[in-house]
C-alpha positions, 0 to 999 in steps of 0.5 A: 575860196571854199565855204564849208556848209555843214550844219554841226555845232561850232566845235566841230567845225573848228575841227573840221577846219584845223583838219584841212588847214594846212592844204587850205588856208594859203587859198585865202581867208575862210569866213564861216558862219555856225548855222546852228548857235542862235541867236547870233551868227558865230564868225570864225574869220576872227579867230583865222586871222590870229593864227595866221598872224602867229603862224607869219610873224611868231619869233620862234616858228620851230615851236609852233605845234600844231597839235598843241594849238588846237587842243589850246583852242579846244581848251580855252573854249572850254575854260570860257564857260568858267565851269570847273567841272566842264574840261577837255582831255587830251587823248593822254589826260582822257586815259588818265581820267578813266583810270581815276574813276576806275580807282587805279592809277598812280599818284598821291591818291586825292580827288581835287577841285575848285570850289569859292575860287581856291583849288583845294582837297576834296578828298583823299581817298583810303589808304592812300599817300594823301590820307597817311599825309594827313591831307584833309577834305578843305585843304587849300592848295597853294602851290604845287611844287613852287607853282602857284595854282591861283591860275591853273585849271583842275587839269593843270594842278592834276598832271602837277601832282600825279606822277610815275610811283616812288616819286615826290611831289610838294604841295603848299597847303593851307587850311582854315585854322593854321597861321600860315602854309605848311609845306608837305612833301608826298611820295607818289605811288600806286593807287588801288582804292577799295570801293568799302570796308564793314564790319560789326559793332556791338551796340552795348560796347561800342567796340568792334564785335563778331556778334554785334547788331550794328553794320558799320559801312565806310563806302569810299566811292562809287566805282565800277566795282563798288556796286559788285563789293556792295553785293557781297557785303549786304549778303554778309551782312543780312546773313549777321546779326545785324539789325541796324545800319551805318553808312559811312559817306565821308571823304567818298568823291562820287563815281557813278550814278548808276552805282549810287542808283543800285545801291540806293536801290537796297535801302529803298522801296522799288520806285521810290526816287532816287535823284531828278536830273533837271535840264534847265529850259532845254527838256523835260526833267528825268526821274532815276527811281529805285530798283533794287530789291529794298533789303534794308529799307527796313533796317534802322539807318544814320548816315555820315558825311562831311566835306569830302562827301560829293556828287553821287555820295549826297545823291545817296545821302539825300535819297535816303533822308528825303524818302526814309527821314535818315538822320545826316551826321557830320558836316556839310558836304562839298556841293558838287551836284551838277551832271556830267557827260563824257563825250569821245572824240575821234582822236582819243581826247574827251569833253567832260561837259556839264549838262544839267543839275541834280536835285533832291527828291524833294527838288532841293538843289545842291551844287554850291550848298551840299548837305546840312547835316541833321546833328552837325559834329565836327572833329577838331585838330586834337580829335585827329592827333588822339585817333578819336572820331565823335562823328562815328561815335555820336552815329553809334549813340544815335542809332541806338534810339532809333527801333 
């Protein structure tokens, strides 16, 4: 019998043991003991003795996969911690999710996620099937395809939905002013989502206008790319009539940090902070602070979010009301403010873990609460049916007060 030694967190030992498993485990049970999870000793004899049972006595032994079992083993290790947004990635859903956050990939085009318990939209992203469906930030999704999603991880219902263009997904949903399910049945396609749109409007017609003074913004999301088409626009936009600014965060997911720290970095003065990353008892707190070149820090600003504004959008929206008292116009954002990290792993598979929380400058947190608007206007079903948009406009009426 050999005892492995090594001083490395339990996860890596668990790999190191289904590596050489299959010359090893006929010498005898292996107990071993994780030298590095205090405060009690983790003994993975338990977990030896289950798979040897299911190895010795499953009624089909031609479906014993050993690959699978592993990344099950990773997985379910993974779904203790009850975190929606700490997943492990198979070297496939790995590719995947690199191809999400680089804003091409092909699918329906909707972020996803778990919020109070009930898998719903976060958001569907511009131009996409999701958004010509009708889909909207909030909507409960109750089944994919006849299956229920009451027990499938944010990855499981991810792979039910995304799929080879031109085909067809149903998707069972409910939301909060219908009487029952609505069945909605999508056409998968190609999804390149652009990282924003701007153009000027005319702050004496409140119409679209070459000449007018207010930049309207619609940043969709914090991409690699964004912060490269962000350039170009503020240098069009500095080079307008321009003299106020709105900044459109509604339906934007998130993506980047340091894509929100940079374009944060044109409203704000050099160091001012722009969000803290908190650690808990486990070290010190680290301020990301603005560095840019400050453009529009003196431009008169209102910002707009609803319930598909997560992540690195509330970082931006809340920098800019806690450092510049920007106005918030809309609803209450999602409340995805914890840190993720994506650690790769040597076959190609992936741990996105969650390693701390954002704050505020002003230390306010916001997973689970996201951010309360300052004038909060909602759009009703009608508002939908009619093209109106009394968020926009009310952003349109308040920036004319502002000087």
């Amino acid at each position: 019998m050999s005892v492995l030694k090594k001083k490395i967190s339990s996860f890596f030992i668990i790999i190191s043991f289904f590596v050489v498993f299959g010359l090893g485990f006929w010498l005898g049970k292996i107990q071993v003991v994780c030298q590095t999870c205090p405060p009690e000793e983790v003994n993975f004899s338990l977990f030896w003795e289950a798979w040897d049972e299911i190895d010795k006595t499953y009624v089909n032994p031609e479906a014993l996969d050993t690959q699978k079992m592993i990344y099950g083993a990773i997985r379910g290790m993974v779904n203790s911690l009850k975190d929606p947004y700490t997943v492990f990635f198979d070297p496939k859903n790995a590719k995947t999710f690199l191809e999400d956050v680089n804003g091409h990939f092909e699918g329906v085009g909707m972020e996803v996620g778990i919020k109070d318990g009930q898998f719903q939209v976060i958001s569907p992203l511009e131009g996409t099937p999701a958004q010509r469906a009708g889909l909207r930030p909030g909507d409960k999704i109750i089944k994919i395809n006849d299956i229920l999603t009451n027990d499938l991880s944010v990855e499981e219902a991810v792979n039910l939905i995304r799929g080879p263009k031109g085909t067809e997904v149903t998707l069972s949903i409910m939301r909060n002013d219908w009487q029952s399910s609505k069945d909605i049945k999508i056409k998968r396609a190609v999804i390149d989502v652009p990282s924003l749109t701007w153009r000027l409007i005319s702050s004496k017609s409140d119409e679209p206008s070459e000449d007018g003074d207010i930049a309207y913004i619609n940043l969709y999301q914090f991409s690699k790319k964004a912060d490269s088409d962000f350039r170009k626009a503020a240098i069009d936009i500095l080079n307008s009539p321009a003299e106020k600014i709105i900044l459109d965060l509604r339906n934007n997911p998130g993506g980047y940090l340091e894509i929100a720290q940079d374009i944060a970095g044109w409203f704000l003065k050099k160091g001012q902070t722009v969000v803290i990353e908190n650690f808990g008892k486990k070290q010190e707190e680290k301020v990301y602070k603005s560095k840019g070149n400050a453009q529009f820090s003196d431009y008169p600003l209102v910002v707009l979010i609803n319930q598909g504004s997560a992540s690195a959008s509330e970082i931006l929206a809340a920098a800019l009301r806690d450092n510049r008292n920007i106005r918030l116009i809309g609803e209450t954002s999602f409340g995805k403010g914890c840190v993720q990290e994506l650690k790769n792993l040597k076959d190609g598979s992936s741990l996105k873990i969650t390693v701390a929380n954002w704050l505020t400058p002003k230390k306010e947190l916001i997973t689970d609460k996201g951010l309360k608007p300052d004038i909060e206007v909602s759009i009703s079903e009608e508002d939908y049916r009619e093209g109106r948009d009394p968020q926009l406009d009310n952003a349109i009426e308040t920036i004319k007060g502002i000087k």
